[in-house]
Backbone bond lengths (Angstrom), bond angles and torsions (degrees), N, CA, C in turn:
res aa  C-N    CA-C-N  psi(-1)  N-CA   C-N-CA  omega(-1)  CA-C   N-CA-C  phi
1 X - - - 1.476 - - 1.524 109.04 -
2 X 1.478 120.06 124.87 1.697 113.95 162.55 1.685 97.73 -40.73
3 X 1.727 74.26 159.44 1.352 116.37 160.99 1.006 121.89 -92.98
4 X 1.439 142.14 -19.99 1.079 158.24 158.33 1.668 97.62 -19.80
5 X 0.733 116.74 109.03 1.769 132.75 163.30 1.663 117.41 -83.05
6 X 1.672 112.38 151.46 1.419 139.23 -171.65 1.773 87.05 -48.96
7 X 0.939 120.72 136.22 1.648 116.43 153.91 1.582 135.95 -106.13
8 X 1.155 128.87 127.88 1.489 121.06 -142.36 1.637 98.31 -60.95
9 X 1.321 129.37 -31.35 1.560 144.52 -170.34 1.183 120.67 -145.28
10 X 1.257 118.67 121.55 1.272 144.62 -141.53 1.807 96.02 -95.64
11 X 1.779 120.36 135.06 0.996 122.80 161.40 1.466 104.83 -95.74
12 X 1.497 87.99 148.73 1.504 117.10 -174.39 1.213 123.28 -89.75
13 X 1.540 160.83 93.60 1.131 105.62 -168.68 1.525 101.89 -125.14
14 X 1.394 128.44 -172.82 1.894 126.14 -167.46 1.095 87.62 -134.85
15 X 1.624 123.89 122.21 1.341 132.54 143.21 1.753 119.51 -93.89
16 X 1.332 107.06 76.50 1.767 117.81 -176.26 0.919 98.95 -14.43
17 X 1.397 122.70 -111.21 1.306 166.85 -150.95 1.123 130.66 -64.74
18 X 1.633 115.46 -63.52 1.694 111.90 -159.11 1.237 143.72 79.37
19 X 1.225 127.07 -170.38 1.308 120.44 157.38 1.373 131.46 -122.28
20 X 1.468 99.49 -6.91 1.630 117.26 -166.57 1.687 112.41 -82.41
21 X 1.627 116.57 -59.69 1.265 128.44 174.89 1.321 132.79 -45.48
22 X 1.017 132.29 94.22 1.674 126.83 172.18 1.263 120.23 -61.04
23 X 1.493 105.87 135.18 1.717 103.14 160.93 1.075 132.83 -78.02
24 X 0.941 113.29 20.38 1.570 114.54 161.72 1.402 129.76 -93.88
25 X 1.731 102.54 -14.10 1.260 117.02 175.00 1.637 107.40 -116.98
26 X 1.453 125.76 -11.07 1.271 123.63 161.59 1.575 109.07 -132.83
27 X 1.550 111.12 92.95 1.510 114.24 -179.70 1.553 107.76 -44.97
28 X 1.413 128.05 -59.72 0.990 134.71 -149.59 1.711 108.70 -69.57
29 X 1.298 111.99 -10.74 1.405 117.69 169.29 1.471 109.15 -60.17
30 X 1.894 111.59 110.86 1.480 118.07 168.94 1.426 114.51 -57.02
31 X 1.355 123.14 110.37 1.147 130.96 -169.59 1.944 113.57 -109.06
32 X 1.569 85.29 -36.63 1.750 106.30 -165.84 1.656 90.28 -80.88
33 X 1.467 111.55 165.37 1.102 135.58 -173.09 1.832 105.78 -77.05
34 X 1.749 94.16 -37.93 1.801 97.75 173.20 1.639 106.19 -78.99
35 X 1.537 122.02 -35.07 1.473 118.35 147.30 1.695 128.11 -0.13
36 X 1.144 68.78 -102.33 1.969 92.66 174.36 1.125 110.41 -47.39
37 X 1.299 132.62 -57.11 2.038 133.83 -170.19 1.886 94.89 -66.86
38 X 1.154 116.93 -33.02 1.162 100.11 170.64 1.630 146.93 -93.76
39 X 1.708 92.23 -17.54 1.554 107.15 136.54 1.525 135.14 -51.45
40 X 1.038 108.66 -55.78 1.508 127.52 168.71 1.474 108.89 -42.64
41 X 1.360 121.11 -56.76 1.600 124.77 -173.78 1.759 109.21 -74.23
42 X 1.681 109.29 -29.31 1.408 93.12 -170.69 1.902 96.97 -103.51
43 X 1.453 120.21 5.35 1.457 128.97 145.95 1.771 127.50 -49.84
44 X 1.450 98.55 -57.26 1.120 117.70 155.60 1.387 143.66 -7.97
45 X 1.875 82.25 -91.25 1.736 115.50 163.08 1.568 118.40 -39.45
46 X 1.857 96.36 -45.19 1.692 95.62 -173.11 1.582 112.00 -91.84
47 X 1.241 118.60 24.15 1.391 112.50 -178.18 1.548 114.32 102.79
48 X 1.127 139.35 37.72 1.459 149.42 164.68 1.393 112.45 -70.68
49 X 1.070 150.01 172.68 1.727 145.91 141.21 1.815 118.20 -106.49
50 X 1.811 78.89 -48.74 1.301 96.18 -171.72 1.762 113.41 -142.69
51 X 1.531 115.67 153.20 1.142 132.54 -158.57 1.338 114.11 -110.12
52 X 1.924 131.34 115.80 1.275 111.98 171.73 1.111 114.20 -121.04
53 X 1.385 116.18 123.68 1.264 116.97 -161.55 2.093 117.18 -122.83
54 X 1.431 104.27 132.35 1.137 108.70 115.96 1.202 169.00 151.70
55 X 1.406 131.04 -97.82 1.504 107.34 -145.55 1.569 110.73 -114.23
56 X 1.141 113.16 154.82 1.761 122.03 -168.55 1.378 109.21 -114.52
57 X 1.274 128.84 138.48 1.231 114.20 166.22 1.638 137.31 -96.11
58 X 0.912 130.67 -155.76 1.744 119.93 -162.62 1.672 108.27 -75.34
59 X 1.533 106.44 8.57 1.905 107.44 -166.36 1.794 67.16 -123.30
60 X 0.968 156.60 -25.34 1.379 156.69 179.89 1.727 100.24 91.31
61 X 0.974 122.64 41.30 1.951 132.54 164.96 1.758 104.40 -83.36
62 X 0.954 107.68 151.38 1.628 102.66 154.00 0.861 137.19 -81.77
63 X 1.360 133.62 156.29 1.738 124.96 -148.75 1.824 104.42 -177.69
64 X 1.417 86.52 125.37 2.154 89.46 163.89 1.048 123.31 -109.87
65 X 1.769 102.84 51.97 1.447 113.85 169.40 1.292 118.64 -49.33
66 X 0.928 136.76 121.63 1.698 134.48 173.86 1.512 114.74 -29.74
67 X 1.577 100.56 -72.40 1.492 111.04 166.86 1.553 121.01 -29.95
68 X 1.073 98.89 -71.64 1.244 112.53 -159.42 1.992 108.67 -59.52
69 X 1.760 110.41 -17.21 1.014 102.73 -161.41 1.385 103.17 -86.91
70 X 1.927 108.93 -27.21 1.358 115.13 -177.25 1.144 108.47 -65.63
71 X 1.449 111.33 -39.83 1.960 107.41 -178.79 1.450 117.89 -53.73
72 X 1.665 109.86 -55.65 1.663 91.21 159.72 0.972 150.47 -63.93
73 X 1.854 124.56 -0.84 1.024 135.91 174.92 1.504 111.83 -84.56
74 X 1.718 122.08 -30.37 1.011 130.03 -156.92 1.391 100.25 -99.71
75 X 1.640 117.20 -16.64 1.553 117.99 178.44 1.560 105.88 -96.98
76 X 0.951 106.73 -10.34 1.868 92.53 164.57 1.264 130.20 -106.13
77 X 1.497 86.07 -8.64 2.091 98.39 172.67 1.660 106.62 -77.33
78 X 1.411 93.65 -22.89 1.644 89.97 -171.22 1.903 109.40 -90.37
79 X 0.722 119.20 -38.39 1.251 134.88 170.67 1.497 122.49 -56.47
80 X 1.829 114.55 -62.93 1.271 107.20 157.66 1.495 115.23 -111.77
81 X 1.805 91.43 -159.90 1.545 86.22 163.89 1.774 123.58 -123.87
82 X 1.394 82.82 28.09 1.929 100.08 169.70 1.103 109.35 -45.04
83 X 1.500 118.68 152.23 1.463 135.64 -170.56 1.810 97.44 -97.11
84 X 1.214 123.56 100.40 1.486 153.54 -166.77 1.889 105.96 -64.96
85 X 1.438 117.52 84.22 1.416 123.30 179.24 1.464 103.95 -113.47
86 X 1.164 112.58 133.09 1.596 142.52 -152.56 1.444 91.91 -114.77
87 X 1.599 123.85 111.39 1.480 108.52 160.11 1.866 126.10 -78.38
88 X 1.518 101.28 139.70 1.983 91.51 -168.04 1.636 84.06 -101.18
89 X 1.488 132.42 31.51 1.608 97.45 -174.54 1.517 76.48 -119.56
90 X 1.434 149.64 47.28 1.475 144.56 177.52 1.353 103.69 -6.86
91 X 1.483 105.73 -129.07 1.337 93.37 179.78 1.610 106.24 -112.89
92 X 1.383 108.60 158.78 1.346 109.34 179.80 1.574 142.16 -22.88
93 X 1.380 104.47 -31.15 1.608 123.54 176.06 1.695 112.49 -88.41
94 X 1.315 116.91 -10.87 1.438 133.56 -173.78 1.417 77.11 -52.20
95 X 1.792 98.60 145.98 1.959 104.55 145.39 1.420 121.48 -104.69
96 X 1.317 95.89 139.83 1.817 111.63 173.05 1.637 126.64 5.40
97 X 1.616 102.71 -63.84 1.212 127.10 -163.70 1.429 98.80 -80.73
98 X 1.301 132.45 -49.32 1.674 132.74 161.95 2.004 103.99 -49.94
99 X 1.108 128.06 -39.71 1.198 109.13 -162.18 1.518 93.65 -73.19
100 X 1.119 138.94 -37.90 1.679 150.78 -168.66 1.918 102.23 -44.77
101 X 1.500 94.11 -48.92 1.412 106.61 -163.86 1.235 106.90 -66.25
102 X 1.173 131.44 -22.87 1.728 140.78 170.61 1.291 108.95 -31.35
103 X 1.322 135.47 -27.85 1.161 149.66 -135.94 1.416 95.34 -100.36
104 X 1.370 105.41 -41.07 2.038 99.98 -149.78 1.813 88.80 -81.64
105 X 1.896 127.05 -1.23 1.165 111.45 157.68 1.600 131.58 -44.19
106 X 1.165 106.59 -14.76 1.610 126.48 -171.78 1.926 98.99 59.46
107 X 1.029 122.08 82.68 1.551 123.58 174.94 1.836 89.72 -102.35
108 X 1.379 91.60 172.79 1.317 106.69 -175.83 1.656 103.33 -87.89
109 X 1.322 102.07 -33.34 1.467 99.42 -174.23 1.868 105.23 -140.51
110 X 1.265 127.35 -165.78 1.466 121.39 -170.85 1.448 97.00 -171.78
111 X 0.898 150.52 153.94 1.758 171.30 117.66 1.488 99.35 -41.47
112 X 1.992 89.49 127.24 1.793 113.69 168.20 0.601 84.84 -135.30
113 X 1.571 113.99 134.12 1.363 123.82 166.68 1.860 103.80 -130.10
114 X 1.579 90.30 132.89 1.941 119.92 -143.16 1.224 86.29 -79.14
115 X 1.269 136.82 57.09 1.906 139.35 162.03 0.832 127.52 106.82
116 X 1.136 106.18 149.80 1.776 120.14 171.82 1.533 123.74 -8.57
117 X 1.561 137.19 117.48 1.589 113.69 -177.14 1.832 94.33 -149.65
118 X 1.555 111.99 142.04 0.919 100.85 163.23 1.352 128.17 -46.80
119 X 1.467 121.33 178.08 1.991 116.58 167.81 1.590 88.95 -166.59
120 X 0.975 112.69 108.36 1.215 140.59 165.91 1.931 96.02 40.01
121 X 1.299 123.50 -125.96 1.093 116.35 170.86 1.222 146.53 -59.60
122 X 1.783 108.73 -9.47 1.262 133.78 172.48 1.340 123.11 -110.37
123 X 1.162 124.57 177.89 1.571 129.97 167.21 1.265 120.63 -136.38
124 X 1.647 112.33 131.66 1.493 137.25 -168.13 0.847 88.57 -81.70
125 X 1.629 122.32 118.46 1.690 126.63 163.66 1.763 113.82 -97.99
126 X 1.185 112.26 127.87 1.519 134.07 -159.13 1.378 113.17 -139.93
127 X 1.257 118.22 27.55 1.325 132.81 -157.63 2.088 111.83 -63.89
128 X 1.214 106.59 133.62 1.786 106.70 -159.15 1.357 111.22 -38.75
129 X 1.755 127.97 -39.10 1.374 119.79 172.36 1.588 123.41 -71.51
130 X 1.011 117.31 -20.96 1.908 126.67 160.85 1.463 113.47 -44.40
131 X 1.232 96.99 -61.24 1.717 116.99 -170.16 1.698 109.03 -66.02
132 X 1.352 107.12 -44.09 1.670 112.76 171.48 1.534 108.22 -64.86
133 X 1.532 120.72 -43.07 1.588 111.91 -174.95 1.947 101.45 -71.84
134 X 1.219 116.82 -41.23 1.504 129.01 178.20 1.794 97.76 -44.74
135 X 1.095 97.49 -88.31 1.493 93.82 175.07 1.075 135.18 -40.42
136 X 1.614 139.11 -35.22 1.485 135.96 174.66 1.626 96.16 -80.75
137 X 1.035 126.52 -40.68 1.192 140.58 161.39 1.815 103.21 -10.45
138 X 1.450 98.90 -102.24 1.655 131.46 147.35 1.579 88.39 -4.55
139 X 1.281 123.63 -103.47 1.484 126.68 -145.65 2.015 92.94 -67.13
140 X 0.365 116.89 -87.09 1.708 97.99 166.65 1.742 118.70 12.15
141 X 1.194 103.46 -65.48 1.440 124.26 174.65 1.166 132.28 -76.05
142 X 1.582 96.98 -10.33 1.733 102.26 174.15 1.556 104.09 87.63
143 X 1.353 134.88 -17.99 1.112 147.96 -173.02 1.593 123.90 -57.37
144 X 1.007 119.59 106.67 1.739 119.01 -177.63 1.538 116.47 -60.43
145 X 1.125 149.92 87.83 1.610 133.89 176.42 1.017 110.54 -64.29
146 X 1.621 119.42 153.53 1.206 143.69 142.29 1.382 138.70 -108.24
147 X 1.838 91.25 89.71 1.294 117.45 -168.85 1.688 117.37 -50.65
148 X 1.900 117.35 90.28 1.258 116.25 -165.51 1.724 105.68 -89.84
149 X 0.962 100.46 146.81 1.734 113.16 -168.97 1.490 98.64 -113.03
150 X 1.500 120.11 158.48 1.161 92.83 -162.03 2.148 73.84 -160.20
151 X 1.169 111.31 -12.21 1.224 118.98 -169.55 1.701 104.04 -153.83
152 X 1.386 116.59 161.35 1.605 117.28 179.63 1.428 112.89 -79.39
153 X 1.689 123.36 -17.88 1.250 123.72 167.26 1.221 118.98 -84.66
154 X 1.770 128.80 12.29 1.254 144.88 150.58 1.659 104.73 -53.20
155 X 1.064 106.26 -68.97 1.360 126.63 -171.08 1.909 110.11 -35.62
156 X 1.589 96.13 -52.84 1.052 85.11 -171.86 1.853 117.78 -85.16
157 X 1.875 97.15 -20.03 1.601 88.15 167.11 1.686 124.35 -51.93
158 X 1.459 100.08 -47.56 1.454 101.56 158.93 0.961 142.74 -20.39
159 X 1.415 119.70 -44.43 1.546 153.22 -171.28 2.158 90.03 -69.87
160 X 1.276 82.06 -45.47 2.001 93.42 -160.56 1.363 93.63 -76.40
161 X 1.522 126.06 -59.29 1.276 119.85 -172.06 1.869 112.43 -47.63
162 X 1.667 112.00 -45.59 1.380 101.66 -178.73 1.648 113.44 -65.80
163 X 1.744 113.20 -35.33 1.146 79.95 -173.93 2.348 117.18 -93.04
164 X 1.090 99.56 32.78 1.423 111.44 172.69 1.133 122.46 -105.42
165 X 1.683 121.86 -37.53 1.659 131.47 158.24 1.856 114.93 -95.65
166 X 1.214 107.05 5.53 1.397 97.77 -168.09 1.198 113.00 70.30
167 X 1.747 118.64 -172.64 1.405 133.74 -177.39 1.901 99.32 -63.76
168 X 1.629 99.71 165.12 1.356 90.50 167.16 1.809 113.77 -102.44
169 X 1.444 108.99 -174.69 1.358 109.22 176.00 1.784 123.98 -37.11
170 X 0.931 102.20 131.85 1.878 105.78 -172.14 1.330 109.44 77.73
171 X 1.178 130.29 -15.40 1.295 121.39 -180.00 1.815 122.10 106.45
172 X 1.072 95.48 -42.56 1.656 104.28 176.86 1.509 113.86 -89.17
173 X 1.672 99.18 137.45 1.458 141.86 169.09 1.477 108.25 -67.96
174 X 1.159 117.97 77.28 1.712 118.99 148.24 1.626 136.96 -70.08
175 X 1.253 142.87 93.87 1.350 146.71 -165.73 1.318 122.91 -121.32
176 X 1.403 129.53 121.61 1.355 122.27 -174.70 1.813 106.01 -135.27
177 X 0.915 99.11 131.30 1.640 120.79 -174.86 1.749 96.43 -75.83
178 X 1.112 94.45 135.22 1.439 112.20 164.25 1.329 124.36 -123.36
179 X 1.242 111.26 70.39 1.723 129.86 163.16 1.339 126.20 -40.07
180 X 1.436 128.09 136.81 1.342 128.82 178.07 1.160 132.47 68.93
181 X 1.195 131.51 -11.43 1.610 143.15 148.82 1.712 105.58 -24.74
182 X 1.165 117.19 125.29 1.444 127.34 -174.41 1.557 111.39 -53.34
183 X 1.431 135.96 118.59 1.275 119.27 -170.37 1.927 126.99 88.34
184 X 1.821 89.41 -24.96 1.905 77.99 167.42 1.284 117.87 -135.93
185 X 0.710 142.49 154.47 1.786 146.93 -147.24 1.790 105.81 -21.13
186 X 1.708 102.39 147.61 1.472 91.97 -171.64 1.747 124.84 -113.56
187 X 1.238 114.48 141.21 0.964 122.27 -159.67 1.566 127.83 -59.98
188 X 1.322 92.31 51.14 1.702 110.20 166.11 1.515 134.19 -92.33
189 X 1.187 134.56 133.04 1.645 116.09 165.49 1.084 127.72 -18.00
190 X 1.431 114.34 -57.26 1.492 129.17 173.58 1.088 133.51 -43.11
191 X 1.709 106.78 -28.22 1.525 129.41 -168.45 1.547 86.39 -87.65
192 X 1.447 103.11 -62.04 1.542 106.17 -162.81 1.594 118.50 -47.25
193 X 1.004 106.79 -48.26 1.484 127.23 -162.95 1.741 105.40 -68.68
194 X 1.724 119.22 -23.61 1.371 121.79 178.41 1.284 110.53 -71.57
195 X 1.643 96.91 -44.64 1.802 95.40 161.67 1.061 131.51 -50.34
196 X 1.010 121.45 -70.36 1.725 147.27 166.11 2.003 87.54 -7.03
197 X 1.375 98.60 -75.45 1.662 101.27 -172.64 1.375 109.93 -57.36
198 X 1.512 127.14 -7.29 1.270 94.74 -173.27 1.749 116.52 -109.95
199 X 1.916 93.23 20.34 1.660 102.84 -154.93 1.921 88.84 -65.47
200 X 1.493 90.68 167.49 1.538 106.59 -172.47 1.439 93.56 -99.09
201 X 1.629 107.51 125.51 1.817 99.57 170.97 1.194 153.03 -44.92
202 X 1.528 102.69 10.40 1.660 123.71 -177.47 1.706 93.72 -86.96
203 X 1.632 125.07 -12.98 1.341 97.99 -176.35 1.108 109.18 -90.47
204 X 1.535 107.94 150.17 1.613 130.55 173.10 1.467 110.75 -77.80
205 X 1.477 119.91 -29.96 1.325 104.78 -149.14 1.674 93.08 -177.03
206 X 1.287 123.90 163.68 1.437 130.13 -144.86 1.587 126.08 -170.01
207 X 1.329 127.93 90.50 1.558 123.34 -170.96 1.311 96.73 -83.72
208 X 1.514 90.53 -164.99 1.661 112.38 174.49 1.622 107.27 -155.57
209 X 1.568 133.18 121.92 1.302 127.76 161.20 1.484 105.50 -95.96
210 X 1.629 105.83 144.67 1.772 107.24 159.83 1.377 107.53 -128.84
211 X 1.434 113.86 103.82 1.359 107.79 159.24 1.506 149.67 -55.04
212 X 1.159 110.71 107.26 1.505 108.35 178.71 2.099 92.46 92.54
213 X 1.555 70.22 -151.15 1.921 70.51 -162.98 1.989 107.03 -65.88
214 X 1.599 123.02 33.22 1.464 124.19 -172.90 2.098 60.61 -103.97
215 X 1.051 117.03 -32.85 2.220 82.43 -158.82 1.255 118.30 -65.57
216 X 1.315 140.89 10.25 1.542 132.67 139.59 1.393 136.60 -59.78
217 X 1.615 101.77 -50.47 1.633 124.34 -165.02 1.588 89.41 -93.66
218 X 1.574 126.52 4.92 1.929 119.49 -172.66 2.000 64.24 -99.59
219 X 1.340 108.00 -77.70 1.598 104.22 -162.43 1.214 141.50 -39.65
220 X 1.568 105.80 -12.10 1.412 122.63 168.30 1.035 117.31 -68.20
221 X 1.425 98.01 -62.40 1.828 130.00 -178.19 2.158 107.76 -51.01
222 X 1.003 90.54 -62.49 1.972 111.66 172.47 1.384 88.00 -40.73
223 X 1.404 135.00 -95.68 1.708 154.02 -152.87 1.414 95.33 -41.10
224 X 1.320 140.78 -68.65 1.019 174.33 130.18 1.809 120.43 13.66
225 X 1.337 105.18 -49.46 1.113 132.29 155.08 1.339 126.25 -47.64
226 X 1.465 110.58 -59.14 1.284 131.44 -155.14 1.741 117.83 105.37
227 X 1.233 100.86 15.99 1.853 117.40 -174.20 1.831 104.83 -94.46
228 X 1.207 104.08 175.83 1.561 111.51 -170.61 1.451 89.15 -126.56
229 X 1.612 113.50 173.03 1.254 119.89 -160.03 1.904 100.94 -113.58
230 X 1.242 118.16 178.68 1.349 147.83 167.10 1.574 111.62 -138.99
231 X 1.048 106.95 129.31 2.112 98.52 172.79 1.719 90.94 -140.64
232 X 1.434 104.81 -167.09 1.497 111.98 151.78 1.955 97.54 114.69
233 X 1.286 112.60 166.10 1.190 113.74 -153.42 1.412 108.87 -97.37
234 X 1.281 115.08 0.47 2.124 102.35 152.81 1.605 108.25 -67.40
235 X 1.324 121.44 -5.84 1.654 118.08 -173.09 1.567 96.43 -99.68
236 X 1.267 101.60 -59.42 1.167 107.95 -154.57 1.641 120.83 -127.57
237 X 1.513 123.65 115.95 1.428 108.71 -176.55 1.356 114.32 -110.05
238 X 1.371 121.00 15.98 1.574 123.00 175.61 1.310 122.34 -120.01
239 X 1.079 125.17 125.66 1.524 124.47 -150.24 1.611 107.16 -120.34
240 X 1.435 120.87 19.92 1.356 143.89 158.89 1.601 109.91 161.19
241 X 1.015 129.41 164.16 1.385 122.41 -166.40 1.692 108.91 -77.53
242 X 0.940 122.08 94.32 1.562 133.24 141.04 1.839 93.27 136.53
243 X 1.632 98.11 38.85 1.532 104.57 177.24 1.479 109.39 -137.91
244 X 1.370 126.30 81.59 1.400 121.15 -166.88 2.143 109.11 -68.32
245 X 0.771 82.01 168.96 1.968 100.97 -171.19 1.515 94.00 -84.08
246 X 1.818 92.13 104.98 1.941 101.15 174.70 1.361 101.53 -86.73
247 X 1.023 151.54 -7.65 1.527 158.57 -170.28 1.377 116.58 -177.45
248 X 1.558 126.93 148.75 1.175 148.94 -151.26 1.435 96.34 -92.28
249 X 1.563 133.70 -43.34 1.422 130.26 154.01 1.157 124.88 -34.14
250 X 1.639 138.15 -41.36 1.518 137.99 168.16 1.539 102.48 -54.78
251 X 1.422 145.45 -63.75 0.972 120.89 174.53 1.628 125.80 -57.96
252 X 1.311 125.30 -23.82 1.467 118.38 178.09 1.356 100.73 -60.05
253 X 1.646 120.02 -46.02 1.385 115.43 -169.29 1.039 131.49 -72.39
254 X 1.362 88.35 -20.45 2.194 95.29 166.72 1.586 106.54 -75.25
255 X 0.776 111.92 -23.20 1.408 123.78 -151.08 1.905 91.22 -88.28
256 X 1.370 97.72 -45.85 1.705 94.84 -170.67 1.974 102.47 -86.88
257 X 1.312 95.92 -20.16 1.748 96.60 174.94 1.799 98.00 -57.17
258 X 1.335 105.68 -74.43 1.544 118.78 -174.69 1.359 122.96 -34.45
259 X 1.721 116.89 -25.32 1.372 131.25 -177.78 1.254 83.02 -85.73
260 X 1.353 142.52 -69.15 1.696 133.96 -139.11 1.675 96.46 -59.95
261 X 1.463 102.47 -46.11 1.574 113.99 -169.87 1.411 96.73 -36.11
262 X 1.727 107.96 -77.86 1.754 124.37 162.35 1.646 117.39 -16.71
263 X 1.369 115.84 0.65 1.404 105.98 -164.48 1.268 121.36 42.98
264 X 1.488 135.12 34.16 1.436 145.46 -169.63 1.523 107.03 -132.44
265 X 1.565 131.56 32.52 1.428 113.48 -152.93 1.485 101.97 -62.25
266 X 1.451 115.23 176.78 1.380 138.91 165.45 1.385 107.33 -30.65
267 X 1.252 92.48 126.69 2.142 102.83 170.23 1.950 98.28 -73.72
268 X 0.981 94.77 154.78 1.262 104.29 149.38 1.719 139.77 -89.14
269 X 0.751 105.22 -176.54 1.927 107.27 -158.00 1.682 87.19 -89.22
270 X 1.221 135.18 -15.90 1.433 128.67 171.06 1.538 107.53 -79.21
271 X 1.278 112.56 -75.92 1.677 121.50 145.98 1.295 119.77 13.28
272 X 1.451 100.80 -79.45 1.506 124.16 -165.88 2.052 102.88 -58.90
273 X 1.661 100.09 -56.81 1.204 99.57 -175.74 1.877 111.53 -43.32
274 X 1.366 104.55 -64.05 1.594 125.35 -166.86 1.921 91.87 -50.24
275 X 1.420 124.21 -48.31 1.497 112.22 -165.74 1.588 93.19 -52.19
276 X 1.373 125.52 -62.35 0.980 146.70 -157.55 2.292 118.22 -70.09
277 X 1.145 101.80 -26.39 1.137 104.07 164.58 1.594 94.17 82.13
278 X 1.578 117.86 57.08 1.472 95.30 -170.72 1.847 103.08 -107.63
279 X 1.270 101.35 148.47 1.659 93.04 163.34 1.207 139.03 -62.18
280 X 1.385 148.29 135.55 1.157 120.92 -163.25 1.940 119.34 -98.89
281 X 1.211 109.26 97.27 1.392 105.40 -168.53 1.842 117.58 -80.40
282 X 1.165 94.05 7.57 1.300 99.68 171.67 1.691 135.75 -58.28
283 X 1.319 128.00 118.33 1.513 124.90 -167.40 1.794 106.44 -96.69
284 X 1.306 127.25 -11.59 1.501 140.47 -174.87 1.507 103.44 -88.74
């Protein structure tokens, strides 16, 4: 069983966007560069810590344009003071060697995700030499990962990756389960909680995503635990049944209401950094 201990206040974190959703079929998906900086700030306000983002390009597709990745990194550092996570799995068809380059955005933090997993009609390739260059990569860069699980044999690659690269930068183990994704482990307590037991004692600290209608019964289950949350509208676009998600803030705020309830409210963006061991790239 981790060591990872109950935490008095729960980090929050908002994954906008995604890569899957079109705007053409969900306007309200922050797509634009003024989008996102303004998600981010009214994320924030309602209890966010930290930001995972990402990025769309000017036809609103996903893309690891270089440009485009520094601009969103550099427009939400300036704006708030959210802890800045860069997703490297773009979208599914991305290649290897493009997801690596995510990095030279200088984010505070970045998404690993511990292997190969189905996703609905496609497959996330995470193949064991990716994840080893990703990670030395990462600690190279000063970069915090967030080791995403996505299956229970995540868990234990995990186990292999720490003990093959060692700890990562700063020292602390960040991990967040990704429940309910079509095809990889499902977004039940039950699911969650097998993981939970099987984390390796190097982790510090521990989310939970539930896709689609799993993000209530993941947030119960997560709070409950002693786990921290994920919300935001690459997971989830329905915000009760026959009430779709007008902004990415309604879920933070449920999300940070439900923690206070928990006696766990929202960490703060100081908080968040220190659980997490983050560098501070901030110039303001």
């Amino acid at each position: 069983m981790s060591t990872a201990r109950s935490a008095a206040s729960t980090l929050i974190t908002v994954a906008p966007t995604g890569a899957e959703s079109a705007k053409a079929d969900v306007p309200a998906l922050p797509t634009t560069p003024e989008e996102l900086v303004e998600t981010a700030v009214a994320c924030e306000r309602a209890g966010a810590a930290l930001i995972h983002i990402h990025v769309r390009d000017r036809e609103h597709q996903p893309t690891l344009d270089p440009v485009l990745l520094k601009e969103a990194v550099d427009g939400v550092r300036e704006a708030t003071d959210l802890v800045v996570q860069l997703s490297t799995g773009g979208a599914i068809t991305d290649p290897l060697e493009q997801r690596l380059t995510v990095l030279d955005a200088d984010p505070d933090s970045c998404s690993l995700t511990c292997g190969t997993t189905n996703f609905g009609d496609g497959v996330f390739l995470n193949p064991w030499g990716f994840m080893v260059d990703l990670y030395r990569l990462a600690q190279e860069r000063e970069v915090v990962p967030e080791f995403e699980l996505f299956e229970l044999g995540h868990v234990h690659a995990l186990r292999r990756l720490i003990d093959e690269c060692g700890l990562p930068f700063g020292g602390k183990v960040h991990v967040d389960f990704v429940t309910g994704v079509p095809g990889s482990m499902p977004g039940t307590p039950q699911a969650l909680l097998a993981g939970v037991a099987m984390l390796p004692p190097e982790v510090t600290s521990w989310s939970a995503t539930g896709i689609g209608r799993a993000h209530l019964p993941i947030v119960a289950a997560a709070l409950a635990a002693g786990g921290h949350l994920r919300v935001g509208m690459e997971d989830n676009l329905v915000f009760a049944k026959g009430q779709p998600v007008e902004h990415n803030s309604e879920l933070v705020t449920r999300a940070a209401q439900i923690a206070t309830l928990m006696q766990r409210p929202p960490m703060s963006t100081t908080e968040a950094r220190a659980t997490l061991a983050i560098k501070d790239r901030r110039t303001r």
